[in-house]
C-alpha positions as CSV (number, residue, x, y, z in Angstrom):
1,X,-10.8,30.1,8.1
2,X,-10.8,27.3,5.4
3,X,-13.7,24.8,5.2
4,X,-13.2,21.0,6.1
5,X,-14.9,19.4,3.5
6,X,-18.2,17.5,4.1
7,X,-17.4,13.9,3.8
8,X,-15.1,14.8,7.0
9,X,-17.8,16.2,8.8
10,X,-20.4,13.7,7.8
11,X,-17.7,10.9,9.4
12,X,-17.0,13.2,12.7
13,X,-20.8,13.1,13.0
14,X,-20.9,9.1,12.8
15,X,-18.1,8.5,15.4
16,X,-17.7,8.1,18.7
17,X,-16.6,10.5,21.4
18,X,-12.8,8.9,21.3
19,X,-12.5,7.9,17.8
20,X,-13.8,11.8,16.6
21,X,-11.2,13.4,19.2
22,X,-8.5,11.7,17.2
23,X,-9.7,12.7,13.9
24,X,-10.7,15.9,14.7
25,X,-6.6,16.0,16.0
26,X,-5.1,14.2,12.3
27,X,-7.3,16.6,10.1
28,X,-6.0,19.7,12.8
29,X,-2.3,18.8,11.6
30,X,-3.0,18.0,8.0
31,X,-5.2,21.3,7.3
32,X,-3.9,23.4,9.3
33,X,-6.9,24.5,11.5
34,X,-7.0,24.4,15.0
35,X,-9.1,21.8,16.5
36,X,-11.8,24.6,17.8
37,X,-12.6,25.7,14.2
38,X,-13.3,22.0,13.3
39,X,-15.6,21.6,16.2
40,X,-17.2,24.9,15.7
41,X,-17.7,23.6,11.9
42,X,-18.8,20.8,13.4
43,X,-21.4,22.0,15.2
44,X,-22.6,24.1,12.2
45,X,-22.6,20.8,10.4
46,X,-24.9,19.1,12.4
47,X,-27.2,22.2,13.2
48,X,-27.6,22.6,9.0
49,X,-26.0,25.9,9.0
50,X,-23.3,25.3,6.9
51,X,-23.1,23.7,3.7
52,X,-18.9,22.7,2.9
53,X,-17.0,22.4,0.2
54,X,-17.1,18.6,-0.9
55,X,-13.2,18.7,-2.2
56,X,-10.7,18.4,0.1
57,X,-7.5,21.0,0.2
58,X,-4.0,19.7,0.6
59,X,-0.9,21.7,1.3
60,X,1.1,19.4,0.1
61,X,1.5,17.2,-3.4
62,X,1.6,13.6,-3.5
63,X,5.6,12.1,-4.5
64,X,4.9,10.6,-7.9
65,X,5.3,6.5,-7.6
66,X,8.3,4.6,-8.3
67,X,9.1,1.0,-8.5
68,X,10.0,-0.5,-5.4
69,X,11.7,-3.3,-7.7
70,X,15.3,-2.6,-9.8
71,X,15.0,-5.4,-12.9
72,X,17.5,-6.6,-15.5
73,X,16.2,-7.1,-18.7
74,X,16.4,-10.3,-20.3
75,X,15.5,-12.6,-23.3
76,X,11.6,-12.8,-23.9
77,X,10.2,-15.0,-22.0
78,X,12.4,-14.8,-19.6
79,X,11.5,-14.0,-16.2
80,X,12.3,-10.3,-15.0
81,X,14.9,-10.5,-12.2
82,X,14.9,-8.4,-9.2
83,X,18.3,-7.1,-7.7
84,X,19.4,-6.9,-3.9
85,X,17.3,-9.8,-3.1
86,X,18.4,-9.6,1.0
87,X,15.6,-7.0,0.9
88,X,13.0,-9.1,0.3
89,X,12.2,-12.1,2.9
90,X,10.2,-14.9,0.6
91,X,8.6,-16.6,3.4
92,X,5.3,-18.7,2.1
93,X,5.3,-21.9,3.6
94,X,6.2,-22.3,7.5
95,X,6.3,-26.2,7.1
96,X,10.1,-27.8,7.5
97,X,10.0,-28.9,3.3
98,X,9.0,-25.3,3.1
99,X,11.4,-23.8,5.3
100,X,14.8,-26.5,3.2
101,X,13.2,-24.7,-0.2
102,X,13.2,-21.2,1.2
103,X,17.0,-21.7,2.7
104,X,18.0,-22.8,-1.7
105,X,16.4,-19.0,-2.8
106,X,19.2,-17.5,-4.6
107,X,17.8,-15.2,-6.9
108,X,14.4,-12.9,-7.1
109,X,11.9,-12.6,-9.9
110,X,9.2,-11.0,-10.6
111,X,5.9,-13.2,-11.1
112,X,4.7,-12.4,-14.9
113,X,0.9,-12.0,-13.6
114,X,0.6,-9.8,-10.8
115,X,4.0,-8.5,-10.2
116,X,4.6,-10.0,-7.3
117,X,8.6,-10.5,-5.7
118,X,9.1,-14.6,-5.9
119,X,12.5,-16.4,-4.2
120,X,13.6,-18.6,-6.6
121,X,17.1,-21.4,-6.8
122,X,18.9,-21.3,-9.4
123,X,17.8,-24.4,-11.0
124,X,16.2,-24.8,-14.5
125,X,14.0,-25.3,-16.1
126,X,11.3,-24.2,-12.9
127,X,8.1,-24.0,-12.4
128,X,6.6,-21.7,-9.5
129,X,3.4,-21.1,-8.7
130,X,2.7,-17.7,-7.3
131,X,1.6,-17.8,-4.0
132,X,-0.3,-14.3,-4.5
133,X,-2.0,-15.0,-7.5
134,X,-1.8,-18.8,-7.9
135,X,-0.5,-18.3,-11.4
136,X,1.9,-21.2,-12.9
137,X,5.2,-20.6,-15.0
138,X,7.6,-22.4,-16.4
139,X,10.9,-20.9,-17.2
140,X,14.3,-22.5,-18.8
141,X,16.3,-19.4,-18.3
């Protein structure tokens, strides 16, 4: 029988009745363990009997990350443009002059600060300020 570790139990002891039954069911499916062993380690828990292993073991590894965003380099200085831009909906003001700009978006960059995807026309020189970050850029490509 493998040990839950315990952080786990320290939260199944802090729950309530409803919110620890579906815990206890998650952590049955993602360990392995039937839901009797956790509440027998449980009960251990609580009556000091057991100490558990503090590190949690996962049958399964984590995908590595990937870039949600596909850019085409350009010029430096240039912003980093982001293709397939019917993916994204670049919806930041609900207001009817917001709602005209939003309907001219033609093109997707990425802001230079945080990352963030930003609907752009194809009109230049631009400024945007990032709704995310507030950050201001000008750009003349």
């Amino acid at each position: 029988m493998s040990r839950i570790p315990a952080v786990l139990l320290q939260q199944f002891v802090g729950m309530s009745e409803y919110d620890r039954t579906l815990a206890i069911d998650k952590i049955s499916r993602e360990l392995g363990i039937t839901e009797n062993e956790i509440l027998s380690q449980l009960e251990e828990f609580r009556s000091g009997g057991i100490k558990p292993s503090n590190q949690a073991k996962t049958a399964h590894s984590l995908p590595d990350r990937e870039s949600k965003f596909t850019t085409k380099e350009e010029g430096e200085g240039s912003p980093k443009y982001l293709q397939n831009t019917h993916k994204y909906r670049f919806s930041y003001d609900p207001s009817h002059s917001g709602k005209k700009r939003q309907s001219e978006v033609e093109q997707a960059i990425v802001c230079p600060n945080c990352n963030a995807a930003l609907g752009i026309p194809s009109i230049r020189p631009i400024t945007i300020k990032c709704p995310a970050c507030m950050n201001e850029a000008t750009f003349e490509n």
